[in-house]
N, C-alpha and C positions, 0 to 999 in steps of 0.2 A: 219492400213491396207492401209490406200490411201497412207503415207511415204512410204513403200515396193512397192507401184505398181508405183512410182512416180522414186524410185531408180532404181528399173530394167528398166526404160527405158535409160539411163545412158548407160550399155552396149549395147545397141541395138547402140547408136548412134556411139561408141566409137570402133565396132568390125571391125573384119579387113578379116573375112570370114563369108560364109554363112551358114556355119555349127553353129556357135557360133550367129548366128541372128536369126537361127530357136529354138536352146533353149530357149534363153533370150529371145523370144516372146509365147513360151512352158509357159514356169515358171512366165511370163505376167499373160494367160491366164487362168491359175491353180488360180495362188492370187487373180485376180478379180472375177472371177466366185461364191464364195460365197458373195459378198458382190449386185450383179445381178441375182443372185439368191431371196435374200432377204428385195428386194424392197418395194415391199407393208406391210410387216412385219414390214420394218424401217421408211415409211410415217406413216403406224398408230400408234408408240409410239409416233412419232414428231409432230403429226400433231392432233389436235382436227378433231371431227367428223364432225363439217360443215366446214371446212378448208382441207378435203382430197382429195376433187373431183379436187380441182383446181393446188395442190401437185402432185396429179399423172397423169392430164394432162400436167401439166409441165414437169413432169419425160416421159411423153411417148410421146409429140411431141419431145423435147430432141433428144430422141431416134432415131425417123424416119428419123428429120430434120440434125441427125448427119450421118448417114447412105446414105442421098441423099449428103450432102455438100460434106464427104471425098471425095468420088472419081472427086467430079471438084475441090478442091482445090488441091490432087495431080497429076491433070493434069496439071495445072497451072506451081505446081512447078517442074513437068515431062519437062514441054516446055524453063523453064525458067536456062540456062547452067551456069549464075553466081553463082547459090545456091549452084552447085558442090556435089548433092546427090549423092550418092555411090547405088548401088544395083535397078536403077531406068530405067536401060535398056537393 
């Protein structure tokens, strides 16, 4: 599962319109959505019962702390005109 959502980011990088970035971020968010879905499902087979508190604190700061970071790291790279992002203004 994480190969497949790993590939389709591949065309995201590689497209040359935004018709074709709006799927490949479609067909993203279709593939990962059961695997975020089934988080807590997947901590408790992996995880013993006094080792889950500190597994899904990991998983949920994770989360928040990825949610605050994107949008200043792609402001960053918003500001920065050698990287040469496409679709970034």
């Amino acid at each position: 599962m994480l190969l497949l959502i790993s590939v389709l980011f591949i065309p995201q990088a590689l497209c040359q319109s935004i018709e074709t970035m709006l799927i490949c971020r479609f067909l993203g968010g279709v593939a990962s959505s059961a695997g975020a879905g089934m988080v807590g499902g997947t901590i408790a087979d992996l995880f013993e019962t006094k080792d889950r508190g500190r597994a899904m604190t990991t998983f949920g700061v994770a989360a928040v702390v990825g949610m605050g970071l994107g949008p200043l790291v792609a402001g960053f790279i918003y500001t920065n005109p050698h990287l040469g992002w496409r679709y970034s203004r």
